[in-house]
N, C-alpha and C positions, 0 to 999 in steps of 0.2 A: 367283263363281268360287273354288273351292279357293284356300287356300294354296302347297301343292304345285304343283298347276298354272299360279297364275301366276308362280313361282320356276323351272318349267319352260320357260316360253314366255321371262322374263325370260333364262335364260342362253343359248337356243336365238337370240336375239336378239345377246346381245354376242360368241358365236360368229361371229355373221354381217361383224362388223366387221370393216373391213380395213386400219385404222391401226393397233390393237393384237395383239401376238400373244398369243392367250389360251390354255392351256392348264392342266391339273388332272391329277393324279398320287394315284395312293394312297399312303398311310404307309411301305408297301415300296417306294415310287419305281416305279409302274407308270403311266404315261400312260394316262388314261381318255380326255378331251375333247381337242377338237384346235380352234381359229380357223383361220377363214380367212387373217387376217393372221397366225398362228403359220405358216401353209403359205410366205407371200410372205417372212417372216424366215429361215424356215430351210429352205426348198424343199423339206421334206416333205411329202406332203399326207394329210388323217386316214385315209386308208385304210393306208396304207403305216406309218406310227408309232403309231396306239392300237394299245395292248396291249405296245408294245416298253418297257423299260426307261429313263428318263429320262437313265441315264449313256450312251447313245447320243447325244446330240448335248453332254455335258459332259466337255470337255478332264483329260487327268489331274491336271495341277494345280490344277484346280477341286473334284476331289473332296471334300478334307479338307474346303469350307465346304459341302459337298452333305452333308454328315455332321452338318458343323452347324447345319443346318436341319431336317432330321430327328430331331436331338436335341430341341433348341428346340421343335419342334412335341410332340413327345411331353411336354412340361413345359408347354404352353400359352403361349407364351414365343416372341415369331418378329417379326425384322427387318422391318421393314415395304418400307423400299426398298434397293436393294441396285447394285451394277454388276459384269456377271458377263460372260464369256468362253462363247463358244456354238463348238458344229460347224452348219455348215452340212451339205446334204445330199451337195453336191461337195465337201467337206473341208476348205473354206476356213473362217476364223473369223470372227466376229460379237460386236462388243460388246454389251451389251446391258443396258437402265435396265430391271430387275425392281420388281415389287411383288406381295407373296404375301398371301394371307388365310390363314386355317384355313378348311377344311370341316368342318361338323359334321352328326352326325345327330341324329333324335328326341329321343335322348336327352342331348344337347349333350357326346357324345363326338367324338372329332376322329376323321374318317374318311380326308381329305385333304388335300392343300393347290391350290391357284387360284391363278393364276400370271398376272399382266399385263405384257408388256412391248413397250418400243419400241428397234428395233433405232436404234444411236448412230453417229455416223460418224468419220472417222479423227480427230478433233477431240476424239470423244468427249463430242460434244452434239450434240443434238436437232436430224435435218436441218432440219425445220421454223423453227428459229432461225438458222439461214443466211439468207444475203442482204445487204443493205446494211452488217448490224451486224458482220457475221466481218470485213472489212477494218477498221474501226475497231477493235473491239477487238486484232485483231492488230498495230496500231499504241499500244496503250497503255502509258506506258512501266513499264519490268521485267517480273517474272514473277508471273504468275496461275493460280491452280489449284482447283481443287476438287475432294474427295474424295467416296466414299461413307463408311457409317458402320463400314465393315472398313479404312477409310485407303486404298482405291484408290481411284488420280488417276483421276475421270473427265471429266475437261477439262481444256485447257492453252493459253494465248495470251498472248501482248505481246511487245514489241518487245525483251526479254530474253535472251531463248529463243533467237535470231539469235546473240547476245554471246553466252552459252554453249556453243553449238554442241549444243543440245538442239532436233529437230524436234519440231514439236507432234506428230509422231507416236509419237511413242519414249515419250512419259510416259503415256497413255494404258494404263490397265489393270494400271500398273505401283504400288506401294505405295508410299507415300510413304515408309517405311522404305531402300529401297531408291537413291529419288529423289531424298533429302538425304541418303543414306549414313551413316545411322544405325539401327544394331538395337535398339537398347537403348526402352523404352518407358519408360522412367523419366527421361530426361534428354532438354535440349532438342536437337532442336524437338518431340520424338516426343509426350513429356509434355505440350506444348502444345496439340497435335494432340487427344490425347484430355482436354482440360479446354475446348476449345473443343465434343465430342461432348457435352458436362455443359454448356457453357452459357456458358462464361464466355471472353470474347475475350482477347489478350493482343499484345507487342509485345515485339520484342527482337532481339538482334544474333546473327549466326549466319557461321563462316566457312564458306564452301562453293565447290567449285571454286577455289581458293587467292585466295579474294573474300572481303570482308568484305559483306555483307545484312541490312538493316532488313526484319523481317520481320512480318506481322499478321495475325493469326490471327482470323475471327470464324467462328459457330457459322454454318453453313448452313441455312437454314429453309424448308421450302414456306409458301404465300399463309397456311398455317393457324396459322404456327406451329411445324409439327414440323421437330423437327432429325432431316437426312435425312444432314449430312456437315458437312465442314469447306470455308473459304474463306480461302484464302492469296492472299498480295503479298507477295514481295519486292522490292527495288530495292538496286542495287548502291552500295553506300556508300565502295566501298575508295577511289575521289579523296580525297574530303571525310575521312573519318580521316584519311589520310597528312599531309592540310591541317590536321585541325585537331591529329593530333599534331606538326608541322613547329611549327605558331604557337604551343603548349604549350610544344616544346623551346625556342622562342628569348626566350618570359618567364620561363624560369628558368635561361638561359645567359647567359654574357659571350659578347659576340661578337666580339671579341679571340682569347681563349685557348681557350675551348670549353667551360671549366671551369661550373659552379654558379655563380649570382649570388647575391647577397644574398638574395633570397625563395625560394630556394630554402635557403639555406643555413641559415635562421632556420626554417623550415617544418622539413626534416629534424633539425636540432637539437634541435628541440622533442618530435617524436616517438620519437627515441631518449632524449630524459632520462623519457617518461613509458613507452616499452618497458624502460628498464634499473629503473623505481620497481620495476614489476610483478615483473620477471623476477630484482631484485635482484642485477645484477650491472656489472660497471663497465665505462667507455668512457672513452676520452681525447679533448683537443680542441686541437690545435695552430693558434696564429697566428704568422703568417706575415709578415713586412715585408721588401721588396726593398732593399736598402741603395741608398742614393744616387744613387736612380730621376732627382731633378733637377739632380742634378751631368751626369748622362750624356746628359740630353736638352736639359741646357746645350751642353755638350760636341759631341758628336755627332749632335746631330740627337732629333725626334718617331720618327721611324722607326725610329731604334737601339735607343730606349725602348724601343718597341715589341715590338722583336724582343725585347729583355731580358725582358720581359714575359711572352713565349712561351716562350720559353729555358727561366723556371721552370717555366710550366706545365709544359711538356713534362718535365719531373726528376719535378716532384711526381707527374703520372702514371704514371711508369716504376716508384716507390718509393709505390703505392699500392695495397692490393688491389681488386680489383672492388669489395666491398664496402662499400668507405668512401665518404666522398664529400670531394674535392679541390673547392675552392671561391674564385674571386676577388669580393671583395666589395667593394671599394673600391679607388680608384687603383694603390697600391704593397701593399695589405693583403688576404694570403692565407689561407685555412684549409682545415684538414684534421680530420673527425671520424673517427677511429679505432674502429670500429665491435667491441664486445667486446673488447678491449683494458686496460694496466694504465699507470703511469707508465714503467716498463722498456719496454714494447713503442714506447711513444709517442718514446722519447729515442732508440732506436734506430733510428725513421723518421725523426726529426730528423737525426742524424746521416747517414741515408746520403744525404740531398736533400743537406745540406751538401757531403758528401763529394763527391753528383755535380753540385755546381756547381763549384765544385774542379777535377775533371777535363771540362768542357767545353769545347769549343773554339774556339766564340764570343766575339768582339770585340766589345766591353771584357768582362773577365773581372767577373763578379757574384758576389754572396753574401747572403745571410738574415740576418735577425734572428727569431729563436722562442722563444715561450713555449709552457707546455705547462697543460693545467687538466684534472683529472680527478677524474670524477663518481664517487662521491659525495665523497672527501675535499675536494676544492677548492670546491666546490657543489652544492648541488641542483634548483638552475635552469639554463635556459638563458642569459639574465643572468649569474648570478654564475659560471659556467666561464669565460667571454668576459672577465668581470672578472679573473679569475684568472690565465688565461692573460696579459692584455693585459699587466697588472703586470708579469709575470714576465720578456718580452717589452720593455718598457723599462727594468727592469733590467738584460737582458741587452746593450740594445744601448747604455746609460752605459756599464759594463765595458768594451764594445768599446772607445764612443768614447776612455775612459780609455789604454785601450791602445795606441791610434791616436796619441794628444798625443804620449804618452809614449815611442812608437818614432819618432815625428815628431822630435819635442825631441833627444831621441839621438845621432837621424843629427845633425840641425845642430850637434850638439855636434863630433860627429866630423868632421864637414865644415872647422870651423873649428880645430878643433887642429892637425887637416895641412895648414893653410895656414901 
């Protein structure tokens, strides 16, 4: 038998099936052949549609990709599988899983295009894959998607999609541009989206719906091989952040005053002496001592302490900008890294903590001891500012004590003269 012939009898054959709706178009978008299953998809039947125009049964916002398939074929160049938006003959729409070929003739010029598809259901898969497995997968937990290779969602389930208040119906047909709310094709998830179309899966965090989503991208592949789209999961992560930034904040807080603890205080320290090497320029570093933390918790109580404790914090944050970082790292021993700052800036946040322990109105009235250390003249470690400062810091508070004896000694002097 000819060639011809049985390439004749062959498509006169797949016409005849009624799972797929088969149809063929000329290069100016003219419907030549019609299936029987193209009749049951879109309720035309070949009498009534060959010879009409193929943007009769395609929606206006479909056009621009009807454009570019016709480009595409004129290049030799054409999407193999696709997910596209149909008219019915009553005017209702139809999704629909495409796969086109080239027609060629004789002379292996391209005459037309050959069009197989299967109508999708509001799920946007294959009825045929209904049954036992759509109620499990609609219980899987988060969200599930898969596109074609133009990034339209053509399937959508898990138990997610409830928690967003997304029906599986509404993503269906929709871009994924659109769906994670982002245009840009260059930044994520979009970017993702298309390097999973090239092959390569990926994982990452994404906020969406004011949700924090672990999300994983792998490339979609028919039985053969070909990547036909993408395959997404997300699951909602925003508990677990809050948890694991809650357990973050309380390893580098006192849980006292609120302030920085020690590891935090030494970590930041460190990365300002090696941002001010770079950037060459200075930062200051004040410590901090609560004067006679155990006189007062003799006196009046753990609790008074306590509150004396807080007292300061709460000054040193009032007399600190955002920027710096106010820090308890020990018992009665505070610090403050002065973030771009000189010795004049530094003495002058000294002073006004001072000042606002002075005017607070807390019982028993408190006060500071401070040294001051700044980078580069006093060190160029984090060591030796601490050193620096510390010195400065028990000189300051001998002075005091000196001053203390000495107004002590005074009064009992005056005390006994006027007796």
């Amino acid at each position: 038998m000819p060639h011809r012939l049985v390439s004749e009898h062959l498509v006169a054959a797949l016409l005849e099936l009624p799972e797929e709706g088969i149809l063929s178009f000329s290069h100016d978008g003219i419907i030549e052949t019609w299936s029987r299953g193209a009749e049951r998809i879109y309720g035309y039947t070949a009498r009534e549609i060959t010879g009409q125009p193929l943007t009769r049964i395609v929606p206006l916002h479909e056009l621009p990709q009807l454009e570019s398939v016709f480009s595409k074929a004129e290049k030799n160049v054409l999407s193999c599988f696709e997910t596209t938006e149909r008219f019915r003959k009553d005017g209702s729409r139809v999704l629909v899983r495409i796969k086109r070929i080239l027609i060629r003739d004789d002379q292996g010029g391209v005459r037309g295009i050959l069009e197989s598809g299967r109508a999708l259901n509001s799920y946007g898969a294959d009825p045929a894959a209904d049954g036992p497995l759509r109620p499990i997968m609609e219980q899987m937990p988060g969200i599930h998607w898969t596109t074609d290779q133009n990034l339209r969602v053509t399937s959508n389930w898990g138990k997610g999609l409830a928690f967003s208040r997304i029906s599986p119906d509404a993503l269906v047909g929709r871009s994924v541009c659109e769906f994670l709310g982002c245009a840009d094709r260059h930044t994520t998830p979009i970017a993702e989206h298309y390097e999973a179309l090239r092959g390569f899966p990926s994982h990452f965090e994404y906020g969406w719906k004011y949700r924090s989503w672990e999300i994983r991208l792998e490339p979609l592949r028919t039985s053969s091989g070909e990547i036909i789209g993408c395959l997404g999961l997300g699951v909602d992560i925003t508990d677990r952040k809050k948890s694991e930034e809650q357990t973050h904040y309380q390893a580098r807080h006192d849980a006292l005053t609120g302030l920085a603890n020690y590891r935090e205080f030494m970590d930041r320290l460190g990365q300002e002496v090696r941002r001010a090497e770079r950037g060459h320029h200075s930062f200051t570093l004040l410590l901090l001592d609560l004067d006679g933390l155990k006189r007062i918790n003799d006196l009046h109580g753990h609790l008074t302490g306590n509150r004396a404790l807080q007292r300061l914090a709460a000054v040193m944050g009032e007399h600190c900008r955002s920027t710096d970082l106010a820090v308890r790292y020990g018992g009665d021993e505070f610090a403050v890294v002065l973030i771009d700052s000189d010795r004049g800036m530094a003495e002058q946040v000294a002073q006004r903590i001072e000042n606002g322990l002075r005017t607070d109105q807390g019982k028993p009235s408190i006060s500071v001891s401070i040294g001051v250390g700044t980078y580069p003249n006093d060190g160029l470690t984090a060591p030796e500012l601490i050193e620096a400062a510390d010195q400065q810091l028990y000189k300051y508070k001998r002075t005091e004590n000196r001053r203390t004896t000495s107004a002590q000694a005074q009064l009992s002097r005056t005390k006994r003269a006027s007796r």
